[in-house]
C-alpha positions in Angstrom: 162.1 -106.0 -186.9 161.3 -102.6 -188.1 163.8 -100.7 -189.1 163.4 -97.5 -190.9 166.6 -96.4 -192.8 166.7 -92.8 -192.8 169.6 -92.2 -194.1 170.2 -88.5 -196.2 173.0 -87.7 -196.3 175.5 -88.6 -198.9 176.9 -92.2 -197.9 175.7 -94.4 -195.2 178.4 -97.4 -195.7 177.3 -99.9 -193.0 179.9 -102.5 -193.1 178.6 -105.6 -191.6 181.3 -108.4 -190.4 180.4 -111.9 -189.4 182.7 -113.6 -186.5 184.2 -116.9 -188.2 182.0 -120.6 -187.5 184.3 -121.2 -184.8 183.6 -118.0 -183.0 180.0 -118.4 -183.4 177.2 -118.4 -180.2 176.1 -120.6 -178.5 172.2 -121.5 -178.7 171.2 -119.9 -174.9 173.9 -116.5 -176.1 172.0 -113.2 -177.0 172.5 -112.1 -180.6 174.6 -108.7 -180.6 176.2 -107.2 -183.6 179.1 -105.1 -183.5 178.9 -101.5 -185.6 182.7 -100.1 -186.6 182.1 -96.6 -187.8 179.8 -94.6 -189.1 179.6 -91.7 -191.8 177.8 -89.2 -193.2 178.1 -86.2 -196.3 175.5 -83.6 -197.0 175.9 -82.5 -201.0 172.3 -80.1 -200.8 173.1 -78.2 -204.4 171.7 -75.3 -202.9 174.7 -75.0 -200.4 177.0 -75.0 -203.5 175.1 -72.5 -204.9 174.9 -69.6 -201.9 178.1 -70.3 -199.8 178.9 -67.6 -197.5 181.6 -65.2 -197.9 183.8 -63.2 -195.1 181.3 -61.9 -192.2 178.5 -63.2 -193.3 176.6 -67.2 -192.1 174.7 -69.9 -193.9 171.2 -71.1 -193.3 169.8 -72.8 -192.1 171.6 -72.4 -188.7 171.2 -75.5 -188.3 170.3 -78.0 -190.7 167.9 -80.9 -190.2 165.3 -82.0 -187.2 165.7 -79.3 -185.3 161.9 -77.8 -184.6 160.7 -75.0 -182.6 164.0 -73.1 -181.2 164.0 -71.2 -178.1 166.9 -68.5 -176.8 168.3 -66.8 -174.3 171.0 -64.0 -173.4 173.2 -64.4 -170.5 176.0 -61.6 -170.8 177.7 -62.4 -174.0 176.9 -66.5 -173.5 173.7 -67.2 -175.7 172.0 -70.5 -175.6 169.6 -72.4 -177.9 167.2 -75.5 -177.8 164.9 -77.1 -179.8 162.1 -79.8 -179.7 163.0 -83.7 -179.5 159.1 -85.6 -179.4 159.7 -89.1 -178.5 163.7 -89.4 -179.3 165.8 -89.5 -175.7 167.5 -87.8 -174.3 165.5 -84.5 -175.1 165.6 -81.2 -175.7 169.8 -80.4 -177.0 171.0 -77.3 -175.6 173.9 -75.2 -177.4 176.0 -72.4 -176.6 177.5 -69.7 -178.6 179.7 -66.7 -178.1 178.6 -65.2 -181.5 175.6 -66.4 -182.8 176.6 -68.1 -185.3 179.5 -71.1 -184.1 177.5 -73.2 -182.3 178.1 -76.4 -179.7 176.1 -79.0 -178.3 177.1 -79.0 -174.7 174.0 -81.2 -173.2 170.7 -82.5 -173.1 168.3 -80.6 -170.8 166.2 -84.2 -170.3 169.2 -86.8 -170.3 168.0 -89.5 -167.3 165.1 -91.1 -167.3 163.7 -89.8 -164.2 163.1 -86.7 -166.0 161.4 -88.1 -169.2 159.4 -90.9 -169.6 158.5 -91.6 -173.0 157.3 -95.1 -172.9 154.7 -96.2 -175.4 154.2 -92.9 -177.1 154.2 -92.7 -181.0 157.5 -90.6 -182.1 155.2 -87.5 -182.9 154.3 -86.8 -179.3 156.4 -85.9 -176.1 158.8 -83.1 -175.9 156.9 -79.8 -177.5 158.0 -76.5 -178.1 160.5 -75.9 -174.7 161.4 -72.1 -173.9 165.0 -71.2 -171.7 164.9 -68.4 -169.8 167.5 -66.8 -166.9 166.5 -65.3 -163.4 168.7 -64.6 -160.9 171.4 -67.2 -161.3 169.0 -70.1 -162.8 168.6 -71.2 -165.6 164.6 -72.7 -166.7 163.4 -74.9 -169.3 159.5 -75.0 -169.2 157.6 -77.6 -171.9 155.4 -79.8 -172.3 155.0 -83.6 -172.0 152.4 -84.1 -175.1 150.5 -88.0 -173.7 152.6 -88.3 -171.3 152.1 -85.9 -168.0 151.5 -82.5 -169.6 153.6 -79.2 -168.8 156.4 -78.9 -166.4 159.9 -77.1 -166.0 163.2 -77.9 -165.0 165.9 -76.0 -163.4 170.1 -75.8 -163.4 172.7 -73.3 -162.7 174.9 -74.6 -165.4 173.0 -74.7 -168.5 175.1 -77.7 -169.5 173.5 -79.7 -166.5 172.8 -81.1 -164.7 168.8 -79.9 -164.4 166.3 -81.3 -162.6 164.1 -83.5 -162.2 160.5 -82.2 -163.8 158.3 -79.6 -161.4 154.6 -80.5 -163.0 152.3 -77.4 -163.4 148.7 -79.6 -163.0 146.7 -76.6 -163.8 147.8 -75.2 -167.0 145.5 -77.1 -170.0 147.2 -76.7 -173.2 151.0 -76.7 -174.7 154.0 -73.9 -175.4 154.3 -72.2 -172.1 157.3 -70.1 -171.2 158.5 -67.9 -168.8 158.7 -64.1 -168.5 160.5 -62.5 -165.4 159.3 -58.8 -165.5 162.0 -56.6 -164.3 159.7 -55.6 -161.0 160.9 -59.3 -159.9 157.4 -60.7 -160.9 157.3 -63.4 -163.2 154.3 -65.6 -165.6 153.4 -68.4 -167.6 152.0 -67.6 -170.7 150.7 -70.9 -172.7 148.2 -72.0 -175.8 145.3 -73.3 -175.1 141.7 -73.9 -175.5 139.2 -70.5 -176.2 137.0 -69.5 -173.1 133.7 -71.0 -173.7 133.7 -73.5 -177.2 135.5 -73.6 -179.9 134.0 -71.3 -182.6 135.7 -73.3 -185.5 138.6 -76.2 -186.0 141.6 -74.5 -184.4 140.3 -71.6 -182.7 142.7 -71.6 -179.8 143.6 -68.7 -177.0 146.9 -67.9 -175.4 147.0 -67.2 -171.6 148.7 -65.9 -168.8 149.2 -66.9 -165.2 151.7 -65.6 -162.7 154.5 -67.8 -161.2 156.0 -67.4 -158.2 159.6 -68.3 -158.5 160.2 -68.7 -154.6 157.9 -71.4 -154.4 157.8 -72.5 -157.9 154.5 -72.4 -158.1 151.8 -70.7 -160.1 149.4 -68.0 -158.4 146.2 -66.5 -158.5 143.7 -66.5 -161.7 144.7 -67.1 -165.5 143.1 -64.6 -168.2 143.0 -64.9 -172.1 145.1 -62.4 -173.7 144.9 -63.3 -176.9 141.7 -64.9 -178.5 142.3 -66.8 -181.7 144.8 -64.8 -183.3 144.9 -61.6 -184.9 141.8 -61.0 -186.6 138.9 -63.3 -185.1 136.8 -62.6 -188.0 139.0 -64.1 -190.3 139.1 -67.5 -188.0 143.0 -67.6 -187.7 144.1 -70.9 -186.4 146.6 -72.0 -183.9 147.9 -69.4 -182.0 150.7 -70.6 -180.4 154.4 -70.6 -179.2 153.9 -67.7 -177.2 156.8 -65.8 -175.9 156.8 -62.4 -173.6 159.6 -59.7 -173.8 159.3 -55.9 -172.4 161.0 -53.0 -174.6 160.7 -49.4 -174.2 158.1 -49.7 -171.6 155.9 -51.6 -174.1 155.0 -55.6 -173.5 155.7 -57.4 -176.4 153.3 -60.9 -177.0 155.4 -62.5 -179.5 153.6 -65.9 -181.0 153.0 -68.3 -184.0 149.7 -68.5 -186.3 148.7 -70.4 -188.8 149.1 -73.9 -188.0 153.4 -75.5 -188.9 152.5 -76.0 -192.1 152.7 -73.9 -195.4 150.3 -71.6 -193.8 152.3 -70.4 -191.1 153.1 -67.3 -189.5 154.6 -65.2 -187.1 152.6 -62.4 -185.2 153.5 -59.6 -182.6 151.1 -58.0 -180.2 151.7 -55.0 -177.6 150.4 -53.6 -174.4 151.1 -51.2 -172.0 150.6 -54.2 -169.2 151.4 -57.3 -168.3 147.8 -58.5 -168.2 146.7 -56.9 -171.8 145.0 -55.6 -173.9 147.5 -56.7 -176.3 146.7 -54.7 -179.6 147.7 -56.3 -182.7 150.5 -54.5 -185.4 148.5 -53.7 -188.0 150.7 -55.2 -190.8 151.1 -58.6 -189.2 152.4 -61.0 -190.1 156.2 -59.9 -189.5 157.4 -63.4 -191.1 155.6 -66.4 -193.1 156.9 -67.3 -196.6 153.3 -68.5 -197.3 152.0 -65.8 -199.9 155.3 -66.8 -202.4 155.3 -68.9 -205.3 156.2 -72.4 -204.3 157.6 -73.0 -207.6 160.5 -70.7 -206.6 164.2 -71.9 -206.6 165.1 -73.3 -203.2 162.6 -72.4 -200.9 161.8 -72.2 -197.9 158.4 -72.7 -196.6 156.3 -73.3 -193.5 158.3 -70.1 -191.5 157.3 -69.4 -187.8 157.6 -70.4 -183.9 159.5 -67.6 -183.8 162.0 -66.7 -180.2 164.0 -63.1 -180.2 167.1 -62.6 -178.4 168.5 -58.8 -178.1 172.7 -59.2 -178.7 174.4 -57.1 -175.7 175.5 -54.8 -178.2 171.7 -54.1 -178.9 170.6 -55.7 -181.8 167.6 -57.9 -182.2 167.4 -61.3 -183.8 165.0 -64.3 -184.5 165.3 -68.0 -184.6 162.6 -69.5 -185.8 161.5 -72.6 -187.4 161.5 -73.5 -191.3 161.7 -76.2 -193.7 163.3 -77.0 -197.3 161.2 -78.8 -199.7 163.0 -80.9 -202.2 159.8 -80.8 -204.5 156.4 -79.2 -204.2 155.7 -79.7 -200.3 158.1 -82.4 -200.0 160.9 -82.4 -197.4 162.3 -85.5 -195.3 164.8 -83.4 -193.2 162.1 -82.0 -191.2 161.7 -78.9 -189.5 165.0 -76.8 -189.5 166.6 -73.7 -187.4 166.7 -70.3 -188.9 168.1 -67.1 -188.0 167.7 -63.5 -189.1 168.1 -60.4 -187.4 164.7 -57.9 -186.4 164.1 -54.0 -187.8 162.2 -51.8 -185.2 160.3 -49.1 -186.6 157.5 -47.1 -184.7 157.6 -49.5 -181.9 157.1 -52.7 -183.7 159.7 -55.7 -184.7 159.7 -57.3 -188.4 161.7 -60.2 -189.7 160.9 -60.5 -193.3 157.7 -61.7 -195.7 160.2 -61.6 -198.2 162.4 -65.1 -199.5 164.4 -66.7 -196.4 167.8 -66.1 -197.8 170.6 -68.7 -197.4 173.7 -66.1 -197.0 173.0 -63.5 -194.1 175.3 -60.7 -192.6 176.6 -61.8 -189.2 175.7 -60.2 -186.3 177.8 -57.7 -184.6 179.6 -59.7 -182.2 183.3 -60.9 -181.7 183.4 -63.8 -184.0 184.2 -67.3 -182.0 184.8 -69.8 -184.7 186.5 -71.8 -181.8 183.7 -72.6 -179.8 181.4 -73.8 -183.1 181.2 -77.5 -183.7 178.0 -77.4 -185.5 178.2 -77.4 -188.6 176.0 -75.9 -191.5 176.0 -76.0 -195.2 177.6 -79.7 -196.6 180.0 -81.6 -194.4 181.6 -85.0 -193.6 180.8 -86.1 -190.4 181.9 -89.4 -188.8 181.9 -91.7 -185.2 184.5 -94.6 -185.0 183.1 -95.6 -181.8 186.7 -95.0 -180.0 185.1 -92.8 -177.1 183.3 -94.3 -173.8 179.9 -92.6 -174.4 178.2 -91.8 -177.5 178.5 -88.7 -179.0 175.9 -86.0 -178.2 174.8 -86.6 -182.1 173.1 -89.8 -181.3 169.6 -90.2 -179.8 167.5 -93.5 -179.1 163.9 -93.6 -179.9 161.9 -93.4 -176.5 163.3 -94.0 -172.6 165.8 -96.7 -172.8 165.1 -98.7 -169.9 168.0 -101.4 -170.0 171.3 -101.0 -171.4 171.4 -103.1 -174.3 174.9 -101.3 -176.0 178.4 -101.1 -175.1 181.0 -98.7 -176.3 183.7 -100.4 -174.0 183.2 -104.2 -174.4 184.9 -104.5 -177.6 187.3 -101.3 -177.9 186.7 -99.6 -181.2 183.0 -101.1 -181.6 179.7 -100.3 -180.9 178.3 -103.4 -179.6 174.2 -103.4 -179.9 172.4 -106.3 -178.5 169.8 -108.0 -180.8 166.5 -108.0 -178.7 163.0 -109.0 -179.5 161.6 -105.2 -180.2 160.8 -104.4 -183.8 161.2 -100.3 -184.5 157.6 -100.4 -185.9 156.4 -100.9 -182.0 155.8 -98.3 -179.7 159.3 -99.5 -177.2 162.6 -98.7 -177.7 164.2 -100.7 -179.9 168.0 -101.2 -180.6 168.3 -98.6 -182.7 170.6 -95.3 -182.2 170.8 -92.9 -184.8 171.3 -89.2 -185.6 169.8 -86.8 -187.9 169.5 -86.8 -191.6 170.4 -82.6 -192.5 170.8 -82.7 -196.3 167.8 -83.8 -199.4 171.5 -85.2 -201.0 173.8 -87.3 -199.0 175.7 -90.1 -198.2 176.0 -92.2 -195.4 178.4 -95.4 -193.9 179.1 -97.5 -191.1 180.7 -100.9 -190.1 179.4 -103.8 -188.1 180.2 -107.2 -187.4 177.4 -110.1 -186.7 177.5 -112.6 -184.5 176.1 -115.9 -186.5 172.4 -114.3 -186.6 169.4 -116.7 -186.7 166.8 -116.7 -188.8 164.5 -114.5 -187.1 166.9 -111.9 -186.9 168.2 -109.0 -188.7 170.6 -105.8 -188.7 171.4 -103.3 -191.0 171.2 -99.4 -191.5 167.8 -97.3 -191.5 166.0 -94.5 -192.5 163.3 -93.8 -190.1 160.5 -91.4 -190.0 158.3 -93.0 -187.8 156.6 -96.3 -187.1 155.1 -96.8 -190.2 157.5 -94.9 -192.7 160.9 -95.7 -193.3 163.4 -97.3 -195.1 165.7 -100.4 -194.3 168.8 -101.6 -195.6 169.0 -105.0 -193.9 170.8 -108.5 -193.5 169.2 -111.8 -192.6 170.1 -115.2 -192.6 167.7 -117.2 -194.6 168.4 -121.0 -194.4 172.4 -121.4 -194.3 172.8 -118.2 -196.2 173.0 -114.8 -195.8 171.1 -112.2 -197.9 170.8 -108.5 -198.1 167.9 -106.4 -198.6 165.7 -103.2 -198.7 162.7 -102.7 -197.5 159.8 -99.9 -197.4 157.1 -98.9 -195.1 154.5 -96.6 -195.7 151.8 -95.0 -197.9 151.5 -98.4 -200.1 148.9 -101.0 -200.6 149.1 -103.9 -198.4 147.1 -103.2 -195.5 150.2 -100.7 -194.2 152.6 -103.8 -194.0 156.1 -103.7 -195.1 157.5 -104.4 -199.1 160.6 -105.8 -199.5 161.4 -104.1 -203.0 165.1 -105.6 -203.5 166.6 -108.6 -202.0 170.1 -110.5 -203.2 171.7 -113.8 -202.1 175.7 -112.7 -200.7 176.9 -116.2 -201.7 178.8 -116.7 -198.5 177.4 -118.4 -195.1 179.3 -116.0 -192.7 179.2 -112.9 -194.0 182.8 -111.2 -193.2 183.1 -107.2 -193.7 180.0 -106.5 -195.4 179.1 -102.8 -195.7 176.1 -101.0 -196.6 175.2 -97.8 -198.1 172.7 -95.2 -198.8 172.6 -92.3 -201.3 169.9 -89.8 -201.0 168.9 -87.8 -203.8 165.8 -86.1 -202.5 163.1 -87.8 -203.5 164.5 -91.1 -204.4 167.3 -93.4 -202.5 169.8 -95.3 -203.7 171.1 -98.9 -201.8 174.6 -100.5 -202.1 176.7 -103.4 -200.1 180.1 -104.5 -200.6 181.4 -107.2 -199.4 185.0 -107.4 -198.3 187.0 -104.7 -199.7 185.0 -105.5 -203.2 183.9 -102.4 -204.9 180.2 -101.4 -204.1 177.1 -103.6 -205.6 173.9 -101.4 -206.2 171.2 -103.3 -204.7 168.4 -101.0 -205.6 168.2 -97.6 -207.5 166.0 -94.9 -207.6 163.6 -96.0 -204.4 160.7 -94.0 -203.5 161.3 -92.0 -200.7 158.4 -89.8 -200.1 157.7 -92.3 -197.4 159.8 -90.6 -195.4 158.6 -86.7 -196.0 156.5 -85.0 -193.2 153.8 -84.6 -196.3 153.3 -88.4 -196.1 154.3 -89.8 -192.7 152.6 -86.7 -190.7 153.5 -85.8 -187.5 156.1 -83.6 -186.9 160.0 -84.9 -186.5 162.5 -85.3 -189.5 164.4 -88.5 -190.8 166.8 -90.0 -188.6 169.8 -92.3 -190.2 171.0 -95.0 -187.7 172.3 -98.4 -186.6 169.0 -101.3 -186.1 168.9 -104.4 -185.0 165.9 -106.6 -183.8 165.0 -110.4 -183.0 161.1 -110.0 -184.2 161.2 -107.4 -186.8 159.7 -109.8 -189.2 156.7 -111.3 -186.9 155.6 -107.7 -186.4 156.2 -106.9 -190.3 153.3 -109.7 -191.0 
């Protein structure tokens, strides 16, 4: 059983109860456990430090694993997704009156049927999507990274339902969207591969197809308009994220460069048509953080995948993608959402090359505090598990293809079922967890076991990915119960599993155990409790660079959340 505690946030209590011996299973009964709450508190110090006065907002807009956003405009409604890889359901969507108070109100890819992520490593599926409007509909273009390639869906209510994936076979490469001219033609622009060969190790092309909307199909040939960046000669890598707006007679080719690390960038290119030549502002880039001193205080680093939306009042902002480092290039909250408004002068758009701030002026728009539920900066958030459905909060990791939880079973409980799936295999395990948003947290949550065997285990993780994360786990070993940690990744051991801290509970049915986590950037901190006993450190101080994008790769964010497996062990060997 692989389960990777990713818990940041400031106290992750898992509170573990066992039923008494004469409520235990029976031999052929399915092991489940049953989770009774679960909470989580940001304390970043950097929050503390700029908090936002009247009129102004908070970056990052919002805080955490939430990669590549795309916007759109429709009358004073504005809408927002980001990029979800291998976790289900896919792609969030919020909506927002002022830019600022933001809710969850879907999942563009909630049913199977319209995303099959079986057997792909957490790092691949659901890249970069793009919203648009025309004409009553709403669109979600993407791609399907291993698994099918580029497609888009369609709704008329941007909280759904959409449709089921319309697969564009021709277009080789990833980061399409949409651009609906305002002659009622519309394209695809995309990255991907350079005419002819590559000339070096991420020399990459953006093009441009039309699409006809009637028939939802693409037309006619496809042309490079931009080949490997701004400057060829300079062997620019990565050109990407592509997004098409018109202004002032002038298309706009608005795109990423520089690869989503420290080296990132966002460029703007202009042309008089549709179809190029799209000319290059001579003092790109109009955002990267990449020339400042890392040593700075808070940074922010990696800036770019950049989408504009123009407010109805006529303003121009960006959301675009950024991450905070906790030390040198070290971040295990992934790749976060950003927002700062765009200066026009002599035709072109800037956002800044100067220090992402953390304390911005707020658009000008009618504030709608009422319609936020997001929430930035620190914050307590918590799930008792008294609603019928999960919360929008919690994803799974891949397509669930069987329903192995219950909110409605046993009122007040998240029942999980204990199956033979370890969370270091490419399935979908039983785990369900949401995302870790602060370097400093702490995180909680209740469960109660049903007499586990030996093979089995439950607990609370951190998880990066298959072979990164961090457990906080109980087993049964002999007639006894024990609680322990254990890390994964970027140690000795041929990649297998260290259990670094490991303590008898002196009890044979464990009754009202809860587990913690503290996060404290680089380093984690692991408590149980047992009854309503004052907290036991189990292990201080742990390593958890495991768990930063630096080390793991890839490209998602820790996730905290509820595990429990049947073979995590066997696979752990």
């Amino acid at each position: 059983m692989k389960t990777t505690l990713n818990l940041l946030a400031i106290g992750l209590t898992v509170v573990l109860f066992a039923i008494t011996s004469g409520c235990s299973r029976k031999s052929s009964e399915p092991g489940y456990v049953l989770f009774d709450g679960f909470e989580y508190q940001g304390s970043d110090p950097v929050f503390e430090k700029f908090q936002p006065g009247a009129g102004e907002f908070q970056n990052p807009l919002m805080p955490g694993f939430y990669p590549d956003p795309s916007i759109c405009r429709v009358d004073s409604d504005y809408y927002l997704i980001n990029s979800t890889f291998s976790y289900f359901p896919g792609i969030p969507i919020f909506h927002s009156r002022d830019l600022v108070h933001w809710k969850q109100i879907g999942h563009v890819l909630d049913r199977p049927s319209q995303l099959n992520l079986d057997s792909l490593e957490l790092s691949w599926g659901v890249f970069a999507p793009a919203i648009s409007y025309n004409l009553g509909k709403y669109y979600v273009i993407n791609t399907l990274v291993n698994g099918g390639g580029n497609f888009y869906v369609t709704a008329t209510n941007p909280a759904g339902p959409w449709s089921d994936p319309v697969w564009f076979p021709k277009i080789d490469g990833i980061d399409p969207s949409f651009f609906f001219d305002e002659n009622g033609k519309a394209y695809v622009v995309n990255n991907g591969p350079p005419e002819g060969e590559e000339l070096y190790p991420g020399h990459r092309a953006i093009w441009i197809q039309e699409f006809r909307a009637d028939s939802g199909k693409l037309t006619g040939p496809r042309k490079v308009i931009v080949n490997a960046g701004v400057d060829i000669t300079r062997k620019p890598v990565w050109i990407e994220g592509p997004h098409l707006f018109k202004k002032d007679g002038w298309y706009y080719l608005n795109a990423a460069e520089g690869g989503t690390s420290t080296g990132h960038s966002q460029v703007i290119f202009r042309s008089k048509s549709v179809w190029g030549p799209y000319i290059p502002w001579k003092n790109n880039p109009m955002l990267t953080q990449r020339h400042l001193d890392p040593g700075r205080a808070f940074p922010v680093t990696s800036t770019g995948h950049a989408d504009f939306v123009e407010t109805q009042n006529g303003a121009w902002w960006a959301v675009f993608l950024g991450c905070r480092p906790y030390a040198d290039d070290f971040y295990n909250t992934g790749r976060e959402t950003f927002m700062l408004p765009v200066t026009w002068k002599d035709g072109w758009p800037f956002i800044t090359r100067d220090a992402v701030p953390y304390v911005v002026k707020k658009p000008a728009l009618p504030d709608h505090p009422e319609s936020g539920e997001l929430t930035g900066g620190n914050f307590i958030w918590h799930d008792e598990f008294n609603d019928t459905t999960l919360g929008m909060e919690w994803n799974f990791i891949r397509t669930p293809r069987e329903k192995w939880y219950s909110l409605t079973s046993d009122s007040g409980f998240l029942k999980m079922n204990i199956r033979p799936v370890a969370i270091s295999e490419l399935k979908n395990p039983s785990f369900i967890g949401r995302r870790q948003q602060h370097a400093h947290f702490t995180t909680s949550v209740s469960m109660q076991i049903i007499d586990l065997d030996t093979t089995e285990t439950a607990g609370l993780i951190a998880f990066q990915n298959e072979k990164h994360y961090l457990y906080l786990g109980i087993r049964k070993m002999e007639e006894n119960y024990v609680a322990f940690v254990e890390r994964k990744g970027n140690d000795a051991h041929d990649g297998l599993p260290d259990i670094i801290a490991a303590k008898g509970l002196a009890i044979d049915q464990p009754s009202a155990i809860r587990l913690k986590i503290e996060g404290h950037g680089a380093s984690y901190d692991f408590y149980y409790a047992l009854e309503d006993e004052e907290w036991t450190l189990l292990k201080r101080g742990v390593n958890a660079k495991n768990l930063s994008t630096n080390m793991a790769g890839g490209f998602v964010g820790t996730y905290l959340g509820m595990y429990a497996s049947g073979s995590h062990f066997e696979a752990g060997k």
